[in-house]
LOKE-775298 format. One record per atom (N, C-alpha, C, CB): residue in one letter; x, y, z. Coordinates in steps of 0.1 Angstrom, whole numbers, plus 5000, padded with zeros to 4 digits. Last residue first. Glycine has a CB too. Layout:
% LOKE-775298
AXYZ/...
END
This chain:
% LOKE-775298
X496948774753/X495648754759/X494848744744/X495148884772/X499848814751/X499548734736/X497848674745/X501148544730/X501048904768/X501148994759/X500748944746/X502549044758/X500648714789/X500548854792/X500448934776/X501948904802/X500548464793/X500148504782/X499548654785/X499348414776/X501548294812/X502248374803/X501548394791/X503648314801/X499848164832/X499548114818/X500448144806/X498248164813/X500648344854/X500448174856/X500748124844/X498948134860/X499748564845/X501148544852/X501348424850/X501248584865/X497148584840/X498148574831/X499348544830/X498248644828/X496148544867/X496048434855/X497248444843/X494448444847/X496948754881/X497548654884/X496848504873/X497348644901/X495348954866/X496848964866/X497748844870/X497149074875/X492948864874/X493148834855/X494448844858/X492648964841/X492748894902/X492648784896/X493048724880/X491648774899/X493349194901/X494449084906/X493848974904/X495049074921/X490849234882/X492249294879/X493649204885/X492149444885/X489149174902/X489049104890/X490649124883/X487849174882/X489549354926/X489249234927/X489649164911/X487849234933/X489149634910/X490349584915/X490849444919/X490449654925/X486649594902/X487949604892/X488549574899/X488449714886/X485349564923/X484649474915/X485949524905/X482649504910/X485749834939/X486249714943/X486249594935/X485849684954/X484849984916/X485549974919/X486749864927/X485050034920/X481649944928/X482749914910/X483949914911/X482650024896/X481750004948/X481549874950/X481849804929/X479549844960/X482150284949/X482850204951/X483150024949/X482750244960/X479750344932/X480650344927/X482050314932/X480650434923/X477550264950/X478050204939/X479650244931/X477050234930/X478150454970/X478550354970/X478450224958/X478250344982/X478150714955/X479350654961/X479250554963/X479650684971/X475450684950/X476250744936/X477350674943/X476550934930/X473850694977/X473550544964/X474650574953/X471850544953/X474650914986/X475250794991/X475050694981/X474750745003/X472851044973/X474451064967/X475250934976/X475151254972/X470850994982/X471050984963/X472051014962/X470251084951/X470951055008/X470850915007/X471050874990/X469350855013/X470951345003/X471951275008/X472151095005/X471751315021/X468651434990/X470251434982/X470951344988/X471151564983/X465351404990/X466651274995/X468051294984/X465851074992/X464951654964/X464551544972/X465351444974/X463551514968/X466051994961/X466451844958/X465951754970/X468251834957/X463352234952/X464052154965/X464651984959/X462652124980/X463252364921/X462552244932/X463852204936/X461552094924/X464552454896/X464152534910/X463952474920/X463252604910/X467352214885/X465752234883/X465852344896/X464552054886/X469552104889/X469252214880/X468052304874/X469752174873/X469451914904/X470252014904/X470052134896/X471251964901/X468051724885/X467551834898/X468351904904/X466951784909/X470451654871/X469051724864/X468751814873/X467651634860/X471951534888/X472651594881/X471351714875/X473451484872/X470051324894/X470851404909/X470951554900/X473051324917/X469951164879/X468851204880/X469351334891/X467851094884/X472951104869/X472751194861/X470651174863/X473651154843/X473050924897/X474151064890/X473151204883/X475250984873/X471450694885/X471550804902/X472350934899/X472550694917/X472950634869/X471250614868/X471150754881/X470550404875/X475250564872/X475350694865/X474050674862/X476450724853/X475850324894/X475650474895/X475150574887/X476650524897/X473650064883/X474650144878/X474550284883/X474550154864/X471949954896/X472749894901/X474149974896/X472649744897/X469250084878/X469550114890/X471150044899/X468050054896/X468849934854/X469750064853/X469750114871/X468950214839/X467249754862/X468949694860/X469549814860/X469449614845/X464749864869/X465449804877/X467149744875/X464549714879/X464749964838/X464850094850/X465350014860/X463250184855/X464149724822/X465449844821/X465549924833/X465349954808/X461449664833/X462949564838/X464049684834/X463349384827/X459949904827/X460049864841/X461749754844/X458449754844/X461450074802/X460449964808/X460949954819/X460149824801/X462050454813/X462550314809/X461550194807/X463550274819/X461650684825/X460850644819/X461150544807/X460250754816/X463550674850/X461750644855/X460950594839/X460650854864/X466050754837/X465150614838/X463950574842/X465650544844/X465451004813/X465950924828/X465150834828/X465750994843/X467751024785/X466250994788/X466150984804/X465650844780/X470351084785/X469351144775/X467851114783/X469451064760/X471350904804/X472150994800/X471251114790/X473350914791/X470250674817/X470050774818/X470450874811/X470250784826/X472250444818/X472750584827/X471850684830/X473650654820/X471350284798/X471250224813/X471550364825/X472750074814/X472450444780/X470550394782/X470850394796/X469750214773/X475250484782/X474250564785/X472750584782/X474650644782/X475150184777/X475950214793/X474850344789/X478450244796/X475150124758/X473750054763/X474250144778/X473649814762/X477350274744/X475550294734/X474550224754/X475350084710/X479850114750/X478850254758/X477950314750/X479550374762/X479649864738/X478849864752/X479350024758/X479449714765/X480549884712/X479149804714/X478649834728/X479449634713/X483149954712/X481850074706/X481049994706/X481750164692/X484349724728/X484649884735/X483049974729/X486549984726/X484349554711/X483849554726/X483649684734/X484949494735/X486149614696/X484449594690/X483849594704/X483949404679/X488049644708/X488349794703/X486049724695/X490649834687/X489649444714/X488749494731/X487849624717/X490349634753/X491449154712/X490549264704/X489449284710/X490149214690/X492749074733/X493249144725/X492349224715/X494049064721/X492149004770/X491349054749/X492349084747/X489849194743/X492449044797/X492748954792/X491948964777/X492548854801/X491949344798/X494049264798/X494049124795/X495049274817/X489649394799/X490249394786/X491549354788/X490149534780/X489049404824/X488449294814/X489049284803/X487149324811/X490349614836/X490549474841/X490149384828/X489549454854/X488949794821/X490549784818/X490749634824/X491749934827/X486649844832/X486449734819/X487649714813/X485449784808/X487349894857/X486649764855/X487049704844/X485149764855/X488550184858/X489050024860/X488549894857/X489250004872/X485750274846/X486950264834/X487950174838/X487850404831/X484250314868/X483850234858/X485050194847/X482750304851/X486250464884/X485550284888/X485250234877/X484150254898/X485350714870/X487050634870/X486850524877/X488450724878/X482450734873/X483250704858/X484350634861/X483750824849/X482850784899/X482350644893/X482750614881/X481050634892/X484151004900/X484650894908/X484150764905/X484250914921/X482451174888/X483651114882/X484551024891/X484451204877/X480051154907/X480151094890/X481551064882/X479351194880/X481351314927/X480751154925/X480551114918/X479851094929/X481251544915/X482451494921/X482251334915/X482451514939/X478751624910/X479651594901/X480951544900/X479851684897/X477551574939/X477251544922/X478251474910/X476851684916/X478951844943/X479451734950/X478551584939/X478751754971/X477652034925/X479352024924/X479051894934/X480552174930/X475152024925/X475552004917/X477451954916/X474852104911/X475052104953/X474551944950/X475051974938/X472751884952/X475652354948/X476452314962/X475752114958/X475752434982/X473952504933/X475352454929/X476352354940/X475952604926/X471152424925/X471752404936/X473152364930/X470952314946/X470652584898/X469952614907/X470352544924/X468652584900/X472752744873/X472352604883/X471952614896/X473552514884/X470852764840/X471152824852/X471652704862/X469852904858/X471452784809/X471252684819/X471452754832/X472152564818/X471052974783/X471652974791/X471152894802/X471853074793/X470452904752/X469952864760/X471252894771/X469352734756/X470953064721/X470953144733/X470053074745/X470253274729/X472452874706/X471352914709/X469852954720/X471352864705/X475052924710/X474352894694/X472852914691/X474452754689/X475853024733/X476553104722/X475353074707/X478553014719/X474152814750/X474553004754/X475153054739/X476053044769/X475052574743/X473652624745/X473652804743/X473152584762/X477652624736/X476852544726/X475352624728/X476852374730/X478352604764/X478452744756/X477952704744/X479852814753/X477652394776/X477052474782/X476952594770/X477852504794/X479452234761/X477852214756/X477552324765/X476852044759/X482052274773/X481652304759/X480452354754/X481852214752/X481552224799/X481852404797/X481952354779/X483752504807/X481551934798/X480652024803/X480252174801/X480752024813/X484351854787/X482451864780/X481351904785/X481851754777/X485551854808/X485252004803/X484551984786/X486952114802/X485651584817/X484751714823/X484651844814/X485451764836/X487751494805/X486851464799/X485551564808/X486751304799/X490051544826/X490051614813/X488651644812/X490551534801/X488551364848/X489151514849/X489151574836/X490651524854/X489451114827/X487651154837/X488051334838/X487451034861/X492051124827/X491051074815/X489851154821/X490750904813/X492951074854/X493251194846/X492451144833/X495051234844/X491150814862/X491150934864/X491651054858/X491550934871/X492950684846/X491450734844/X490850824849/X490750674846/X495750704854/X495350714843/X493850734842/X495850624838/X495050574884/X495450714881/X495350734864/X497050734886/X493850324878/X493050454885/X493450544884/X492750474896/X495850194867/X494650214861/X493950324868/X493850074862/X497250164893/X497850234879/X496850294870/X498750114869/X495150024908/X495450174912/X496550254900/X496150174930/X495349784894/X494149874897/X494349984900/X493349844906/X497849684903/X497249744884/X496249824887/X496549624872/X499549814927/X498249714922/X498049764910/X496849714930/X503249814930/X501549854928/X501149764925/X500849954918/X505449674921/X505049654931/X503349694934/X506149714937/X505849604887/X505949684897/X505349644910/X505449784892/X505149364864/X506249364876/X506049454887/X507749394872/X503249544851/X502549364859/X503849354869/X502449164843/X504849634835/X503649704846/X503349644855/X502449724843/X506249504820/X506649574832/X506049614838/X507149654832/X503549384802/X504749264809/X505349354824/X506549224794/X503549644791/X502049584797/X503249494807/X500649474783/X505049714767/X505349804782/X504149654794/X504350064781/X504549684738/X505649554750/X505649584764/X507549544747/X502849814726/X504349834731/X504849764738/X504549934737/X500449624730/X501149654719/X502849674720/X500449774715/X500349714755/X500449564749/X500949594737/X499149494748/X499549984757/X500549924766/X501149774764/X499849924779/X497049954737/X498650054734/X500049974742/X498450254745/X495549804755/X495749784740/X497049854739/X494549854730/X495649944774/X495749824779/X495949794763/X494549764789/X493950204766/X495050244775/X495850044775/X494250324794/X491950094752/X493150184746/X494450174752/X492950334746/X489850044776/X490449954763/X491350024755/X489349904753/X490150294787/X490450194793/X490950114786/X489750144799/X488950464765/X490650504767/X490750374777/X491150684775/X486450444763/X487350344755/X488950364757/X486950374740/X485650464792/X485450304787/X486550344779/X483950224779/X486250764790/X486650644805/X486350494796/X485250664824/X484750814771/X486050884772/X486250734785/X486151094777/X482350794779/X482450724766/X484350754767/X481250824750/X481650914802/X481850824801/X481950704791/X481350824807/X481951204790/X482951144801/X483050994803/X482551194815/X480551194770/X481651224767/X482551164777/X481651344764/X477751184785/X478251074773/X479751094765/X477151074760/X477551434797/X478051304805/X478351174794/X476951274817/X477551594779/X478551564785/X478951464791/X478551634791/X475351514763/X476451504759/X477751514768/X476451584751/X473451594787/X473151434779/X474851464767/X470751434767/X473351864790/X473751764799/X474051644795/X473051744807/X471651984770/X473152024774/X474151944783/X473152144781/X469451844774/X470051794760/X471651854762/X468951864744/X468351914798/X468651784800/X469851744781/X466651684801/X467952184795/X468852134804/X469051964804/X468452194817/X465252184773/X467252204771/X468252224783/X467852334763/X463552104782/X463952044777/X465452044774/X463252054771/X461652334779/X461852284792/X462852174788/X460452234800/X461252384747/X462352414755/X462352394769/X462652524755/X460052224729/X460152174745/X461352244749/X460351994747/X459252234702/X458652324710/X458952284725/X457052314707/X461052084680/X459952014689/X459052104697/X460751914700/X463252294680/X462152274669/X460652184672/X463052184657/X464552254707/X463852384703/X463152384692/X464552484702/X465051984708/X464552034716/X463352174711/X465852054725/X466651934685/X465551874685/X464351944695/X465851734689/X468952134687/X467552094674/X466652054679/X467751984662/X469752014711/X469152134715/X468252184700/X470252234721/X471151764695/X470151724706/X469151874709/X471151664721/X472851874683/X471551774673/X470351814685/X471951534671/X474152024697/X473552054682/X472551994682/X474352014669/X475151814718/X474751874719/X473851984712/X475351864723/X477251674693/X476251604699/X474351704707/X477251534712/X478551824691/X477551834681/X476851754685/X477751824669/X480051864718/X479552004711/X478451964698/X481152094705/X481551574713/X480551634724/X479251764723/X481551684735/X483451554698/X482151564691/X481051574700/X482051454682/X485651674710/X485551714701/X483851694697/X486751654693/X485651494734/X485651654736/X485251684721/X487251724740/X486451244718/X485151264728/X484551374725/X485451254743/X489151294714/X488051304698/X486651294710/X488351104683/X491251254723/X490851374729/X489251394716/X492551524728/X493251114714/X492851024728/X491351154734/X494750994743/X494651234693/X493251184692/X492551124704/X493251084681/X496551334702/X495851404706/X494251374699/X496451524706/X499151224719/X498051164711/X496651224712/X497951024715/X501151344733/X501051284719/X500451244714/X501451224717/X499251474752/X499751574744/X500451504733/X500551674753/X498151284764/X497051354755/X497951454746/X495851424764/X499851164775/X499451094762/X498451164760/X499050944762/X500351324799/X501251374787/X501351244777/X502951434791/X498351224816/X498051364812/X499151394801/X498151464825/X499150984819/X498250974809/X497751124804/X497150894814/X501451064833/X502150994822/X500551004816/X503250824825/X499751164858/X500551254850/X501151194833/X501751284860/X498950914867/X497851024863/X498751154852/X497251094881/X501050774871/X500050714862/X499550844856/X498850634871/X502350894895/X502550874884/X502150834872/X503050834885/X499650894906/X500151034906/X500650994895/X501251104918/X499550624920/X498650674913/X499250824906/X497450684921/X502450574928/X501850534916/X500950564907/X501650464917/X502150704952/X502850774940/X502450714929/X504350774940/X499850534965/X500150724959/X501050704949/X501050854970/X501150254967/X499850314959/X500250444955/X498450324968/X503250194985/X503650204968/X502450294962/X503650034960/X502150115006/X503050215007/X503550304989/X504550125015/X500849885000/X500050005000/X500950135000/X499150005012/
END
């Protein structure tokens, strides 16, 4: 454990200067803003402007957590590729917490799809979003990228043992922001979708995240933000767990660099 911090730090910084070589790792951000287009079209041609705080929102958070899945599968793809994956597995850290500092700085970045779509709204079409409890909205927002970065260890765990993660990767965040909520909230899901999208923080997040932003008194914040944390710990521990179990299969099987 003595090892964790720095590791994480070091992680977090070496994935903060793969955005400056690779600055496609950064294509989320980029199409976040038209996402947001399409969506505030629809809104304001439909006649529902009550409507465009959820369509300014619904890109961001599909940026952050479309950014955390596929840079997981990237991040473990690249590292394999480059032969580096084998040395990682030696260090003394837990993969999980290497993994956490890298997604973390992934998650952080990937926030400022928020201040894109905001000015999307405000610059293109003159929807200015007010935030009506900024003090739930920022702690909120905390906890959503705490979960994102749980969610991005998980599916890095899953992906060290694939080599071909990259069909895996654009098949399951389409169902991740149904299941999230991300556009629609889940009350108005079928009944079995709304009970599965409940086991996923970003169900709870991004309903926290709306009423935040609504005039109306936020109902049960506290116990809706405990449900955001502790799922998103319990993803968390569900990577880290899995992660030293794939790490010590591969070890076993030597097939670190040929999964």
């Amino acid at each position: 454990m003595r090892n964790s911090s720095p590791a994480f730090w070091a992680a977090a910084r070496f994935q903060l200067g793969e955005f400056r070589r690779d600055p496609g790792t950064l294509l989320m951000l980029v199409t976040a803003p038209f996402f947001a287009v399409i969506l505030l079209s629809v809104t304001e041609h439909g006649g529902r402007a009550d409507l465009a705080p959820y369509a300014i929102l619904a890109p961001a958070v599909m940026a952050s957590i479309g950014m955390a899945v596929m840079e997981a599968g990237e991040t473990i793809f690249r590292d394999r590729t480059a032969g580096v994956l084998e040395a990682i597995l030696t260090t003394p850290a837990p993969l999980a917490i290497v993994l956490l500092g890298r997604i973390a700085a992934i998650t952080v970045v990937s926030l400022a799809g928020i201040a894109e779509c905001w000015l999307v709204g405000a610059l293109g079409f003159g929807v200015v979003v007010d935030v009506a409890h900024p003090l739930v909205f920022a702690l909120t927002l905390a906890a959503t990228a705490a979960g994102i970065a749980a969610t991005g260890v998980l599916m890095a765990a899953v992906f060290v043992v694939g080599r071909n993660v990259r069909s895996f990767q654009n098949s399951l965040t389409f169902p991740l922001y149904l299941l999230g909520g991300a556009m629609v909230p889940v009350a108005m899901l079928p009944s079995g979708f709304e009970a599965l999208s409940r086991v996923f923080f970003l169900s709870w997040a991004t309903d926290l995240l709306r009423d935040s932003l609504a005039p109306d008194p936020v109902a049960a914040f506290w116990p809706r933000l405990a449900a955001v944390l502790g799922l998103a710990a319990a993803t968390f521990a569900a990577g880290s767990w899995l992660s030293h179990r794939l790490v010590r299969r591969v070890r076993r099987n030597g097939t670190v660099g040929f999964a």
